[in-house]
C-alpha positions in Angstrom: -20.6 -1.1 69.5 -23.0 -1.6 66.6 -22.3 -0.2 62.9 -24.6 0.2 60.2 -23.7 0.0 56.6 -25.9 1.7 53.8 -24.0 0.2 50.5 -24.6 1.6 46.9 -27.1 0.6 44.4 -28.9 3.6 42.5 -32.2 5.1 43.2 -33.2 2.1 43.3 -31.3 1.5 46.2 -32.4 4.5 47.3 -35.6 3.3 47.7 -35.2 -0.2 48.8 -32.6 0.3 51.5 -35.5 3.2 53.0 -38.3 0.9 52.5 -36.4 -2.1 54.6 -35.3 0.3 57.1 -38.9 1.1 57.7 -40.0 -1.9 57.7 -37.5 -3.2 60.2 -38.7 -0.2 62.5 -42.0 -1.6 62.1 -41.2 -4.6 63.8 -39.5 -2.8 66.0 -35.8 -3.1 65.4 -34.4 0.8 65.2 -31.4 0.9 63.3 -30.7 4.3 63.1 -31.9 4.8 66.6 -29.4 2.4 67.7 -26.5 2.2 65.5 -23.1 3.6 67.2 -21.6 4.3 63.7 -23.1 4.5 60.5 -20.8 4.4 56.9 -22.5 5.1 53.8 -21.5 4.9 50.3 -23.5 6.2 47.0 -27.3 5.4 47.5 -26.2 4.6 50.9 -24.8 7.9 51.8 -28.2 9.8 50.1 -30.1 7.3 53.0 -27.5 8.5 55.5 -27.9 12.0 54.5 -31.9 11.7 54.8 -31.9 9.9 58.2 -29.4 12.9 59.6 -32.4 15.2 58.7 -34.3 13.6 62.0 -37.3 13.1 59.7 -39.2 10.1 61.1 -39.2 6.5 59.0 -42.3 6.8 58.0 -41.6 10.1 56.4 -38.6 9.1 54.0 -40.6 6.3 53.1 -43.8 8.7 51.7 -41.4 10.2 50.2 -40.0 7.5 47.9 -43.5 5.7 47.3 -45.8 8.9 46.9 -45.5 10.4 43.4 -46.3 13.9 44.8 -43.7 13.6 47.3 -40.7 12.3 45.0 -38.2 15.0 44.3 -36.6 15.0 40.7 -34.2 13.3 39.1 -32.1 13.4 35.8 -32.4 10.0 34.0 -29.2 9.0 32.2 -29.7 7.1 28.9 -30.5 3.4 29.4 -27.7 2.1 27.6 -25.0 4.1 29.7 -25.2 1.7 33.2 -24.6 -1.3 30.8 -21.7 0.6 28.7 -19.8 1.3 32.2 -20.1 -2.0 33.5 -18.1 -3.3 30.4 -15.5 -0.8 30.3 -15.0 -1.6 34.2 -15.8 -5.3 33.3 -12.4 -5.0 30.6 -10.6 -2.9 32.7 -10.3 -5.8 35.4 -8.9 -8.4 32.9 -5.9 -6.2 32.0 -5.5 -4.8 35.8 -4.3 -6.4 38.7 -3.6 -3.8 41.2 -6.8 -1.8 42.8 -5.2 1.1 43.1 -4.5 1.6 39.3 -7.7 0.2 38.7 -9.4 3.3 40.5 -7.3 5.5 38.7 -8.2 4.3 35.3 -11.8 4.6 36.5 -11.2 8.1 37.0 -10.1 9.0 33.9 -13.3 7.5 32.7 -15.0 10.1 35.5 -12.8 13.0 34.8 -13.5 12.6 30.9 -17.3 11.8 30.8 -19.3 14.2 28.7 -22.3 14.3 31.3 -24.8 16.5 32.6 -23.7 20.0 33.9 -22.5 19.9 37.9 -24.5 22.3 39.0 -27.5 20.4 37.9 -26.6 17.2 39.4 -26.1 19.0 42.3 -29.4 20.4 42.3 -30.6 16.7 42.2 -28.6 15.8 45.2 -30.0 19.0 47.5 -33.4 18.0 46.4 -33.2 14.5 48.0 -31.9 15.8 51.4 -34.8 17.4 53.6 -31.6 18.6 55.7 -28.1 19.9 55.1 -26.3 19.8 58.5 -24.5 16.4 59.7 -26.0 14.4 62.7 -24.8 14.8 65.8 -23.9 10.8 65.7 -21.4 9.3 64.2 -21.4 9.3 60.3 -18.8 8.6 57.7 -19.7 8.8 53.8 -16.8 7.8 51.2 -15.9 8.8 47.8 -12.8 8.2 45.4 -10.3 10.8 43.9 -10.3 10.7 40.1 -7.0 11.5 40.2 -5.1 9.2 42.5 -8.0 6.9 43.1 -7.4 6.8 47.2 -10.3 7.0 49.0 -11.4 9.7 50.7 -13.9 9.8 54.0 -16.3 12.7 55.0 -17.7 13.3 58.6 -18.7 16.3 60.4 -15.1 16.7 61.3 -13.6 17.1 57.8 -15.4 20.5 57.4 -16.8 19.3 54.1 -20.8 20.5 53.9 -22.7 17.2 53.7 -24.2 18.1 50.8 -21.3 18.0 49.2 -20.2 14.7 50.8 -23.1 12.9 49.2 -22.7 14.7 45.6 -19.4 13.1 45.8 -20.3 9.5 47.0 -23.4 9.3 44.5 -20.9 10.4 41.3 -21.1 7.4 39.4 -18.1 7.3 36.6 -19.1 8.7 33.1 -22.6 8.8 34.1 -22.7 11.8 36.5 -19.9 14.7 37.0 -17.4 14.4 39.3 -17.2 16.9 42.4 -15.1 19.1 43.6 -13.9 19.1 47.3 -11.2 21.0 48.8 -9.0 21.2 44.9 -9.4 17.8 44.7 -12.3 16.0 42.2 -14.1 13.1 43.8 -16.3 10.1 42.1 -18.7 7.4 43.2 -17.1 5.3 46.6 -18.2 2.5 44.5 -15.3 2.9 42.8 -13.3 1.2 45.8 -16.3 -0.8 46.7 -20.2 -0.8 46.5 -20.2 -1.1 50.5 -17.0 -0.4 51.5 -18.0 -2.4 54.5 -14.1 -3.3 55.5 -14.0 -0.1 57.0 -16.2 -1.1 60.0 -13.6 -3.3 61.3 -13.5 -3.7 65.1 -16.6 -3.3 65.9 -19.1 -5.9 68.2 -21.9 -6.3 65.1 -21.7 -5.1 61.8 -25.1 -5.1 59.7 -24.5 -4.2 55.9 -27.4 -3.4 53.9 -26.2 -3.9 50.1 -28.8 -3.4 47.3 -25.6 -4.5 45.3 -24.0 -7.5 47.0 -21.9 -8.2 44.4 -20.8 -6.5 41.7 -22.5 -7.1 38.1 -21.2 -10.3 36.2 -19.7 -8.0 33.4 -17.2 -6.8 36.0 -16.0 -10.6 36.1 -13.4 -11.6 38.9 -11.0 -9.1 41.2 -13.8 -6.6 42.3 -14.0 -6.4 46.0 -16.9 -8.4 47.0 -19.2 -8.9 49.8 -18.2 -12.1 51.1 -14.3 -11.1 51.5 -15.7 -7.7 53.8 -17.4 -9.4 56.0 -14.7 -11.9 56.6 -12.6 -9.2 57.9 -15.6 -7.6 59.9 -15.7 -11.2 61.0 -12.1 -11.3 62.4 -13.2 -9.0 65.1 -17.1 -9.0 65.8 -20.2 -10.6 64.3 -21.6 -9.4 60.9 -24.7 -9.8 58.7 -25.5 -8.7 55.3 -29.4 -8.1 53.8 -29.5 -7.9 50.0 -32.5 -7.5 47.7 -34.8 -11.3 47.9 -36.0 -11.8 44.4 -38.8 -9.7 44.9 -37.3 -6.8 45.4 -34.4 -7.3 42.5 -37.7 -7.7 40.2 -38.6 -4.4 41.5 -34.8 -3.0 40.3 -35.8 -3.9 36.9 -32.7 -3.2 34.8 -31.8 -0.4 35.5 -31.4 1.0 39.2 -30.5 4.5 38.0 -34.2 4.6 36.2 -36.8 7.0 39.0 -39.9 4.6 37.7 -38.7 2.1 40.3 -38.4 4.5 43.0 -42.2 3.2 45.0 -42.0 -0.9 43.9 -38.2 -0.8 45.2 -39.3 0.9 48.3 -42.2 -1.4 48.8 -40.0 -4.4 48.2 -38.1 -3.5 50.7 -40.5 -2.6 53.3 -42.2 -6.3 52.4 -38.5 -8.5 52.7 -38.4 -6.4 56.2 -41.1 -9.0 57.8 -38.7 -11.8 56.8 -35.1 -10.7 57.7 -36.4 -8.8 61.0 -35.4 -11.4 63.1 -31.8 -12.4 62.0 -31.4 -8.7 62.2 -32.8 -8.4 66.0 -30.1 -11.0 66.5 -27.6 -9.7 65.5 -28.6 -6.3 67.2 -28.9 -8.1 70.8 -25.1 -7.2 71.4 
């Protein structure tokens, strides 16, 4: 059994995480072709969403690289990714326990003056050329505000995947939280940018993470990387593909910004040539 982990990043990560995807598929490793299970979380569950929509590779990537082709997006101001990173960044020195953590995060979410929900939500629809889930096994995640437990969406949980992906891309005080079944929901991020822990047990694990690690404002006690795919370690094999310096140049400083929407996707499509063959590797299961 093979799982595939989309991890968050922005559109930035929107873009890059497409752009490698494609580019693996050019050298002919299909990773949503052959992936038993696929988890997704923020950018990563936007990339979900889009490959569910059976639109070919090639496709999603035209349609992060063309201008005419690029769908809208709300820009928040450039000081607010920065601002969050430090409150989070504080809110880790004086909190031990995760769980509280999330919740405090919440309050952040549930409080934020931001752009109108139906807006963002318009945003979201506009990135998806499809709204039904895939017949194959996906699972997005998103936090509650309120009790800060995670919460996972398939096309079991009779949740509309549009929906599902509002509520995993709902970054805290920067977008509006969304509402799910009398619950509000925020960014999966929250809990972890790749929540890739939850793929335990299977044979390989690959884990595509625009952000490996958290930023260094968010100091130490943030889930990282490393410690998930010890645990997805304990049980199979498992690789994770971040941004090479090319592609973090591409980022820029801010990965919420659309401008690096077609240099991020290119990026990506380029570091494709040079991680293809660990990643065939690890595939050969």
């Amino acid at each position: 059994m093979r799982g595939l982990v989309l991890g968050g990043g922005g559109v930035a990560g929107i873009s890059w995480t497409t752009g490698l995807l494609h580019g693996l598929a050019e050298h002919g490793v299909d990773l949503p072709g052959t992936a038993d299970r696929v988890l997704g979380t923020s950018a990563g569950a936007t990339v979900a969403a889009q490959l569910a929509s059976g639109l070919p590779l090639a496709e999603l990537y035209r349609r992060q690289t063309e201008p005419d082709l690029q769908n809208h997006e709300l820009v928040p101001p450039a000081e607010a990714l920065p601002a969050l990173f430090e409150t989070i960044g504080k809110l880790l020195a004086e909190i031990a326990d995760p769980a509280e953590l999330r919740r405090r995060i919440g309050r952040i979410a549930l409080d934020a003056d931001t752009v109108p929900a139906a807006d963002r939500l318009a945003v979201i629809a506009a990135r998806l050329p499809g709204r039904d889930w895939p017949a194959w096994p996906l699972t997005l995640t998103a936090v509650d505000a309120e009790s800060g437990e995670l919460r996972t969406f398939d096309r079991d949980s009779g949740v509309p995947l549009l929906d599902a992906v509002a509520a995993s891309c709902a970054v805290p005080g920067i977008w509006p939280v969304v509402g799910i079944d009398g619950h509000r929901y925020m960014d999966g991020g929250a809990r972890s940018a790749n929540n890739a822990d939850l793929m335990t047990g299977q044979q390989a694990v690959l884990v595509l993470a625009p952000m490996a690690d958290p930023p260094p404002a968010f100091g130490r006690g943030y889930p990282l990387l490393d410690a998930e795919l010890d645990a997805l370690r304990a049980t199979g094999r498992a690789l994770a593909v971040g941004p090479d310096e090319d592609a973090q140049a591409a980022f820029g400083a801010n990965p919420l910004d659309p401008a690096v929407r077609t240099p991020s996707a290119e990026a990506g499509r380029a570091q494709a040539a040079r991680v293809a063959e660990q990643v065939r590797a690890l595939w050969a299961v």
